[in-house]
TORTISE-979676 format. One record per residue: residue number from 1; x, y, z of N, C-alpha, C in turn. Coordinates in steps of 0.2 Angstrom, whole numbers, plus 2048, in hexadecimal, padded with zeros to 3 digits. Each point is the difference from the previous one (the first is absolute). Layout:
BEGIN
    i   nu   nv   nw  cau  cav  caw   cu   cv   cw
  NUM    X    Y    Z    X    Y    Z    X    Y    Z
...
end
This chain:
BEGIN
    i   nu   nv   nw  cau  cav  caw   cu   cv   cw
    1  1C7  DC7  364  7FD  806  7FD  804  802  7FA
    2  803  7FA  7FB  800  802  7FA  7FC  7FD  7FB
    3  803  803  7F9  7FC  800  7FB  7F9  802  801
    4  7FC  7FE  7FA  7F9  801  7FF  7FC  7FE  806
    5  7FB  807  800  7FE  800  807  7FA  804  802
    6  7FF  802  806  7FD  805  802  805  807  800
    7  806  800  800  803  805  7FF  800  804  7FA
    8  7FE  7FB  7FC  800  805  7F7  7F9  802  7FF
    9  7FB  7FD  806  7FA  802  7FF  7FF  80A  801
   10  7FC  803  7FD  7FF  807  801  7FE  800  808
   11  7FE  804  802  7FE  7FF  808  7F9  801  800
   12  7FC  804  7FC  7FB  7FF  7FF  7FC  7FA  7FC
   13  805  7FB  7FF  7FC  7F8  7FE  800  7FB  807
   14  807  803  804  801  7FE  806  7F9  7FF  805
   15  800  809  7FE  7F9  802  805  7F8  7FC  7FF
   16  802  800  7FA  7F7  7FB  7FF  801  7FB  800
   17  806  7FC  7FF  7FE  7F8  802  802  7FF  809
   18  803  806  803  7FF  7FF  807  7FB  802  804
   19  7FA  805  7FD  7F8  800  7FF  7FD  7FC  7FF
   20  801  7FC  7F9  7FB  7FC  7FF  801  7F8  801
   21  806  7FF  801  803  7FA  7FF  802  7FE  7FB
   22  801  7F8  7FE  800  7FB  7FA  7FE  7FC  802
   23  7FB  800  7F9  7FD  7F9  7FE  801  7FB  800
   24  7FF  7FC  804  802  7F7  7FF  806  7FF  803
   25  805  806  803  807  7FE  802  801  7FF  808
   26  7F9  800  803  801  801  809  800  807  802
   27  802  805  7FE  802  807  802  7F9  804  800
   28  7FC  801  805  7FE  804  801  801  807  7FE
   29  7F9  805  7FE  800  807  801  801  802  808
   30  801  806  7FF  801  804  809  7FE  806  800
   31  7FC  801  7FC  7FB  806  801  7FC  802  803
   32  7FE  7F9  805  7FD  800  806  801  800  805
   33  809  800  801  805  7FE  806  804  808  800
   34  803  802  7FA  806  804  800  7FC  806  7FE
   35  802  803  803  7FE  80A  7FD  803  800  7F9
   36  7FE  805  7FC  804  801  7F9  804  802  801
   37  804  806  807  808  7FF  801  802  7FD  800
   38  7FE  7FA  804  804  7F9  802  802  7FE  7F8
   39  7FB  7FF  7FC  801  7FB  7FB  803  804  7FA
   40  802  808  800  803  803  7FD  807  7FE  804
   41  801  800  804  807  7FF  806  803  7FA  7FE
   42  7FB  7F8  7FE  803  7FB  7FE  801  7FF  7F8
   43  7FB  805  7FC  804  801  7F9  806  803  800
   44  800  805  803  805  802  7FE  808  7FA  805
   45  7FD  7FF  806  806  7FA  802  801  7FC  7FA
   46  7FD  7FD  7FE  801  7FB  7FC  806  803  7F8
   47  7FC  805  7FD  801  801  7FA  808  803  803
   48  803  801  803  808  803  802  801  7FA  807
   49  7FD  7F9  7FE  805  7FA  805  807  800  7FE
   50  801  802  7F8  807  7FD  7FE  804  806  803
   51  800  805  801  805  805  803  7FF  801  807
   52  7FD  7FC  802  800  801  808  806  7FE  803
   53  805  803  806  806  7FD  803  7FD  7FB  804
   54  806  7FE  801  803  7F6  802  7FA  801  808
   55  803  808  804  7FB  7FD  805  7F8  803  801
   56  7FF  801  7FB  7F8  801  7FF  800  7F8  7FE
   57  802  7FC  7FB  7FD  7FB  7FD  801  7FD  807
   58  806  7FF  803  7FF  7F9  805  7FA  803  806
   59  7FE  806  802  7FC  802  805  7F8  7FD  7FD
   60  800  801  7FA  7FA  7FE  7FD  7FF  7F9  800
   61  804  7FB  7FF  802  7FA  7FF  7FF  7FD  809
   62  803  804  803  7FE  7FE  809  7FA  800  803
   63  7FD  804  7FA  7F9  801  803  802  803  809
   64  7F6  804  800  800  804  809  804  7FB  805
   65  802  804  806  800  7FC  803  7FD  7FE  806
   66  801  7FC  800  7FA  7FA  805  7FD  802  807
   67  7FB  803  801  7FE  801  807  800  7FD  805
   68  802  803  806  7FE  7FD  806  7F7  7FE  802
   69  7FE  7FB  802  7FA  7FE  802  800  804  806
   70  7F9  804  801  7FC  803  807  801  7FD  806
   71  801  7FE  805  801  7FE  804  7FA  801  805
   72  7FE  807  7FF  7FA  802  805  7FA  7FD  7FD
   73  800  7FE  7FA  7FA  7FE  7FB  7FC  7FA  803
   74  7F8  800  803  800  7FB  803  7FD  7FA  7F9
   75  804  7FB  803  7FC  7F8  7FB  7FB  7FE  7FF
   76  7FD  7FF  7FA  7FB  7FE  802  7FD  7F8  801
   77  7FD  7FF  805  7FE  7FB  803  7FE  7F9  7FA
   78  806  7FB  803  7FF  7F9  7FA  7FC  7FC  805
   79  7FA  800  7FD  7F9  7FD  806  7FE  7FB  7F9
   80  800  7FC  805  7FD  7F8  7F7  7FA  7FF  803
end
């Protein structure tokens, strides 16, 4: 999370390439997924990554944590 980045980006540049995507790089738009909260919530995450404390970055970095599988949930039936 140094140097030149999305952190020196304004968060309003942040906000339209995490709306609209980029071109040619893999990265989808999310304007069809995320509310404009949400993607105002990741501009501004992004644009202040370098000041975040040690355990925000490793929580973020752990990613959720993993659910238990339903156990009441019935299978569906593997018929060949």
């Amino acid at each position: 999370m140094q140097g030149k980045g999305v952190t020196d980006d304004p968060p309003a540049e942040s906000y339209w390439k995490i709306a609209g995507g980029i071109r040619m790089t893999g990265m989808p738009g999310y304007d069809k997924t995320l509310s404009a909260t949400q993607m105002w919530q990741v501009s501004l995450l992004v644009a202040n990554a370098d000041k975040l404390p040690k355990s925000a970055k490793d929580a973020l970095v752990a990613g959720p944590a993993p659910t238990m599988p339903d156990v009441n949930k019935k299978m569906p039936d593997m018929k060949r």
